[in-house]
N, C-alpha and C positions, 0 to 999 in steps of 0.2 A: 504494500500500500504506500502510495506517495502523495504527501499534505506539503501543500504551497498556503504559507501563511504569512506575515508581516510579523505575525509574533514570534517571542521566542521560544522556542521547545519547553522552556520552563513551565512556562505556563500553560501548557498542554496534558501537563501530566499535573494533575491535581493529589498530591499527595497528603495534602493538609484536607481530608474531606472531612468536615465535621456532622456530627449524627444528628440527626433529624428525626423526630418524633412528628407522626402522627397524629391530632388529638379532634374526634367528634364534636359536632356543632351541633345543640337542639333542633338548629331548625336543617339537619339532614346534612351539612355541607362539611369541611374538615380546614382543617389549620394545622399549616406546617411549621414544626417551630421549633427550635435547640436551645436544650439545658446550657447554662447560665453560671448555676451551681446546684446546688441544692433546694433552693424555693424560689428561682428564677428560670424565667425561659422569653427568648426571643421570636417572637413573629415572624416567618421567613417568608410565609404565601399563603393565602388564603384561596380556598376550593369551596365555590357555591352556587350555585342557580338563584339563590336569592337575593335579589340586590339589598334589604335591609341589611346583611351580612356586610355589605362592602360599605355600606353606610356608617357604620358602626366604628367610632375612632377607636375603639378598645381594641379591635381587631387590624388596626394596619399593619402592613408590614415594616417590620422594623422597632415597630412596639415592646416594651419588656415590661412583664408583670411578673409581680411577685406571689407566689400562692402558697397560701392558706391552707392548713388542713382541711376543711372546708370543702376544699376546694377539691383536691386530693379524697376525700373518701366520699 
């Protein structure tokens, strides 16, 4: 296989991939988002049919929320 790019090979190879969880929305859609530490996690993309979901500034991406036991059980 031959890749003609501008960039550099480095950056091609994504070695540093960080994990990404998964996490359900009530209203049926999902949020992809990466732990933080312990009771934080980062917004990465939001997956919905419903626009109230994109509406929703809790939900952007890029957002970092802290949770709750609460939250968690």
């Amino acid at each position: 296989m031959i890749i003609y790019t501008p960039n550099p090979l480095e950056l091609l190879e994504n070695k540093d991939a960080s994990i990404l969880i998964n996490i359900k929305m009530p209203s049926g859609g999902s949020l992809n988002v990466e732990p933080l530490g312990y009771d934080q996690i980062r917004i990465v993309d939001i997956m919905s049919t419903d626009p109230m979901d994109f509406m929703n500034n809790k939900y952007q991406p890029g957002n970092v929320i802290k949770l709750k036991w609460e939250d968690i059980l």
